[in-house]
C-alpha positions in Angstrom: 0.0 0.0 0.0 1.6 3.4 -1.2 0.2 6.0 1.7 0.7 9.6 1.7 0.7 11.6 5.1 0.2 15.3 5.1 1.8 16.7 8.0 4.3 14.5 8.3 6.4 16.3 10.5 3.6 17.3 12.9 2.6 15.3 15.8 0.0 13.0 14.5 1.6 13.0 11.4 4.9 11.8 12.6 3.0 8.8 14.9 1.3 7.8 11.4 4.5 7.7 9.7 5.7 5.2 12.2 2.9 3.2 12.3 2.7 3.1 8.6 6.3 1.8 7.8 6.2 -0.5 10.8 3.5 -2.2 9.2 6.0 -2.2 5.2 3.8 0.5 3.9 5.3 2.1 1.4 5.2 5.9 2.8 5.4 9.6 1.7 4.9 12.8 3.5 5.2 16.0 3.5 5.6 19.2 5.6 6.5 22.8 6.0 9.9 22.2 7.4 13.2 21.5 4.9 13.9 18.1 5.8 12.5 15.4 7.4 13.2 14.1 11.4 13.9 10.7 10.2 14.1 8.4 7.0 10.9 8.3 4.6 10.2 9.5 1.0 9.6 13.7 1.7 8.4 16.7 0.0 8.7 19.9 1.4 5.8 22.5 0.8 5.1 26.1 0.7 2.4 27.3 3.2 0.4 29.3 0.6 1.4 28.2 -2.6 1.4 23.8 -1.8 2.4 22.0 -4.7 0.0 19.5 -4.6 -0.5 19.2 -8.4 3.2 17.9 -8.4 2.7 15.9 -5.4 -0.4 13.7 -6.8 0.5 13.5 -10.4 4.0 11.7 -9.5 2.8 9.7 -7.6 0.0 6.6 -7.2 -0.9 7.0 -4.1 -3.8 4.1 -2.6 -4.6 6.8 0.5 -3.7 10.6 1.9 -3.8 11.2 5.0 -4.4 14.6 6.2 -3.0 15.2 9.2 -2.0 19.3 8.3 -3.4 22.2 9.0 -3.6 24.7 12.4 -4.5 23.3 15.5 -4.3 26.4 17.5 -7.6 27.4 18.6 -6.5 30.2 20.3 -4.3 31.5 17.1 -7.6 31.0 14.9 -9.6 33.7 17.6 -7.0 36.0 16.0 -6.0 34.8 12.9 -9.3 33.6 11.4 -8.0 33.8 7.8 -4.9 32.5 8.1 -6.4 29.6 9.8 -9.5 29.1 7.3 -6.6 29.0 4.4 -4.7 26.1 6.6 -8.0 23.7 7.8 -10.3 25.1 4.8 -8.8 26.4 1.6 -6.0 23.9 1.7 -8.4 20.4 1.6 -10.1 21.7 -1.5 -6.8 22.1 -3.1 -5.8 19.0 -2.2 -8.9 17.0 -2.9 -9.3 18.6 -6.3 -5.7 18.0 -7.2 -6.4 14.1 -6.0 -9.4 14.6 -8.9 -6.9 15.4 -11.4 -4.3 13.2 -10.9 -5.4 10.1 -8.5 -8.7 9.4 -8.4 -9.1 6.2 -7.0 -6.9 7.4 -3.9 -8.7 7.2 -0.7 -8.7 10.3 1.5 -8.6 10.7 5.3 -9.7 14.3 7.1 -8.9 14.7 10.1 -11.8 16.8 11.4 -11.6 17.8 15.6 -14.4 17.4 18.2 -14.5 21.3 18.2 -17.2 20.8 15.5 -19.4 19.6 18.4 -19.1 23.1 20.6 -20.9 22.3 23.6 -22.9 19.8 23.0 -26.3 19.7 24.1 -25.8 15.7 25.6 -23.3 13.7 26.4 -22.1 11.0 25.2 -22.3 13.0 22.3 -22.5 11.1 18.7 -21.4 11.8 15.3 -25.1 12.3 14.7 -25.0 15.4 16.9 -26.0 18.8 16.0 -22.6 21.1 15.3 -22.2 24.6 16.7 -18.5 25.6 16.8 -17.4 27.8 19.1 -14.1 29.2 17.3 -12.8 29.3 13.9 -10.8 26.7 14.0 -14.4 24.4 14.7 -16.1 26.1 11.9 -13.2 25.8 9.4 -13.1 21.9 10.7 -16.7 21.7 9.6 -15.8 23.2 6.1 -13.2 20.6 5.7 -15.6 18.1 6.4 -18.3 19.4 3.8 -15.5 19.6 1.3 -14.9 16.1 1.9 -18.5 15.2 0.9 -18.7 17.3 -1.9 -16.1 16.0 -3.5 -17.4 12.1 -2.8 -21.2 13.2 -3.9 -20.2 14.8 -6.9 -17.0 13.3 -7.9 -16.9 9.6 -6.4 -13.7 10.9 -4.8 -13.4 8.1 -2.0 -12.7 9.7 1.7 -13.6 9.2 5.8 -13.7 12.1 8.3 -12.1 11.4 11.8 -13.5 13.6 14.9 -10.7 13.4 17.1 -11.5 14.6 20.8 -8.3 15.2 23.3 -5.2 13.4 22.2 -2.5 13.7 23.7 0.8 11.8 24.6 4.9 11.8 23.1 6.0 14.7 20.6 2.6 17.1 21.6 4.7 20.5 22.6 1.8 22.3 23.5 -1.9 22.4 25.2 -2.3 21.2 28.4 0.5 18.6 29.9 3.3 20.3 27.8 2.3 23.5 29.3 1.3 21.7 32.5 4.7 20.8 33.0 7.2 23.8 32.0 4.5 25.5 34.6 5.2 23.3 37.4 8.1 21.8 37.1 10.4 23.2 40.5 7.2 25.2 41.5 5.5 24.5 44.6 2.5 25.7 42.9 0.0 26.0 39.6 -2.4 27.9 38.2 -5.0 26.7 35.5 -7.4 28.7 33.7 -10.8 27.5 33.9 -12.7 26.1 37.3 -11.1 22.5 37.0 -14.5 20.8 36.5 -14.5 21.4 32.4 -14.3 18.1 30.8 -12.3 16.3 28.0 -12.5 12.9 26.6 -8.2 12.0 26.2 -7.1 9.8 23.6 -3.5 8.5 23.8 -1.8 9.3 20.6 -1.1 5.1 19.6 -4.4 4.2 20.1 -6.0 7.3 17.5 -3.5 6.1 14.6 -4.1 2.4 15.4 -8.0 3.5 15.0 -7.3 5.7 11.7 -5.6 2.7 10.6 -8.3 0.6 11.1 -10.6 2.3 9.6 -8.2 2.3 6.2 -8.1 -1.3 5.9 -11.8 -2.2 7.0 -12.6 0.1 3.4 -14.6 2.8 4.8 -15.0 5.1 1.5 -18.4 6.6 1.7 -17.1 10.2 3.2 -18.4 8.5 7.0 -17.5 10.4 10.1 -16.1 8.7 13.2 -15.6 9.8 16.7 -11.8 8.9 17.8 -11.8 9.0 21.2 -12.0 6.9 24.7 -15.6 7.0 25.2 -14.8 8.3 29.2 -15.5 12.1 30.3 -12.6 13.2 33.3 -12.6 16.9 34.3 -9.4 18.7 33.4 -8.6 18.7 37.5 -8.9 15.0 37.4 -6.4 14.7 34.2 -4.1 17.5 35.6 -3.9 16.1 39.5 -2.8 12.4 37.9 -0.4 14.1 35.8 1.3 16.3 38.5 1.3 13.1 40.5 3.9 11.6 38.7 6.6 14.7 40.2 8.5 13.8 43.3 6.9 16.8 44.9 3.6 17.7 43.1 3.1 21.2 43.4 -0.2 22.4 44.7 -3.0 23.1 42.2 -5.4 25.6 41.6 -7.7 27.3 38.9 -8.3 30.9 38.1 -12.1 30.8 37.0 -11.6 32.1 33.8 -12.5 30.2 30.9 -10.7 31.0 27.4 -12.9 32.0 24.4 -13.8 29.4 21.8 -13.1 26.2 24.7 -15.5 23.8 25.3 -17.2 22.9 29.0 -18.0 19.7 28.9 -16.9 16.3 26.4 -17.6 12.8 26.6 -17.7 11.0 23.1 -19.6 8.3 21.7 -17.3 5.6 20.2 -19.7 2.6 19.5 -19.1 3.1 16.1 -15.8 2.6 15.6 -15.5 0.2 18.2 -18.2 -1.9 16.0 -15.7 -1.9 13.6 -13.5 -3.9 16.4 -11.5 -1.0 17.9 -10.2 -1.2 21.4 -8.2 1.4 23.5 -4.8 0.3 24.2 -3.9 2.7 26.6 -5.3 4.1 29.7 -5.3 7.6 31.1 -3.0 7.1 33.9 -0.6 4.8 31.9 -0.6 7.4 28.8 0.3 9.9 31.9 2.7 8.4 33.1 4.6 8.0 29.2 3.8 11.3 28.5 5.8 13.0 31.9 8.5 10.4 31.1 9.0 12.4 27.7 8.3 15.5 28.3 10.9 15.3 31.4 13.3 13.9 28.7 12.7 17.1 26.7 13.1 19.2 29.5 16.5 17.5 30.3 18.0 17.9 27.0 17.2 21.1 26.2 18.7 21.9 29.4 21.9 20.5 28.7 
């Protein structure tokens, strides 16, 4: 199987590329950056000028993964074009250049949970009313219309991933990166928010295992699928297990403030991906636990 990953160099990107030539798939990527971290077949792009003509019509690829794009929510409060040319502009130009030149090549979007908003119930379902809260939600959705437009109207092959809160090795930002660099030789923390919001976490292995899956099961019909662990814990929950694995956990505390465009409250329904036979390889506390481990590692080179 010839797979192409957009984003390679990101941090899904890079955990598909792994996954992908552990398994003796023949893989490509490409990226912003001039060369790649480690040893695969690369092309390096231009943010507003990608060369996706030249990418697709050299090569015959069976599937494109799409794991590009912003994922700054905060960035697309202030930046709303910059990220609608990134999560929205960007998949048309792909998908129509995957018209042109490889047709039969199935396409993966990586969509986000921030779609969903606040949902109205939880567990929420792919079903679900959408009502972003930020531009980075609505462009999401955008993405995700593109997608079916181009499977309605030009038999273009795709599936839509909804991932929820992944987290885990080679994530430098959000919540445990930042958790971390906060607190590490502090005797204390603060958080924005009230500590009872709520995510649904996903360790990193287990969302490219499931993206995997869904690639050789055949899914094609532009479906969308909730990639996530099915189980709600309140950010106080997540950060209090995480500051747990320190010698001397500094105290925590939370500000009250909630940021613009986040969420209250996710808990996902994943019955139907786990139909398809996916199970969750990882728990929270042992993802935790790997995730401190690195970052700590990061933290101790950089240092030196």
């Amino acid at each position: 199987m010839k797979i192409l990953v957009l984003g390679s160099e990101g941090f899904i990107g890079k955990h598909l590329v792994q996954l992908f030539q552990k398994k003796k798939y023949h893989v490509a990527g490409c990226d912003l950056f001039e060369r790649p971290t480690h040893n695969y077949q690369y092309f390096k792009v231009s943010r507003l000028s990608p060369e996706w003509e030249e990418i697709f019509s050299s090569g015959s690829y069976n599937v494109c993964v799409n794991a590009a794009g912003s994922g700054n929510v905060p960035y697309s409060m202030s930046h709303p074009l910059v990220d609608f040319e990134s999560n929205g502009l960007d998949v048309i130009r792909i998908l129509d250049a995957i018209r042109r030149f490889c047709g039969s090549c199935l396409y993966v979007q990586l969509s986000s949970a921030a779609v969903y908003g606040n949902p109205k119930q939880l567990p929420v379902t792919e079903n679900a009313s959408l009502s972003p809260l930020s531009p980075y939600g609505w462009h999401k959705w955008i993405s995700e219309l593109i997608c079916q437009e181009y499977f309605y109207t030009y038999g273009i092959p795709s599936f839509i991933v909804r991932p929820f809160s992944v987290y885990g090795p080679g994530l430098r930002k959000q919540l445990f990166w930042d958790l971390f660099n906060r607190a590490n030789g502090k005797k204390e923390v603060e958080l924005f928010g009230t500590g009872n919001e709520s995510r649904d976490f996903i360790f990193i292995s287990d969302l490219v295992n499931a993206i995997d899956l869904l690639i050789e099961t055949g899914i094609r019909e532009a479906n969308v699928y909730n990639l996530a662990s099915g189980s709600e814990t309140s950010i106080r929950t997540a950060a209090t297990v995480f500051l747990d694995q320190f010698s001397n956990p500094p105290t925590l505390s939370f500000n009250g403030q909630v940021k613009s465009g986040d969420p209250l409250n996710w808990k996902a329904d994943i019955s139907k991906i786990k139909s398809l036979g996916f199970q969750l390889g990882t728990s929270l506390e042992e993802g935790l636990q790997v995730t401190h481990q690195w970052i700590s590692e990061q933290n101790f080179n950089h240092d030196r």
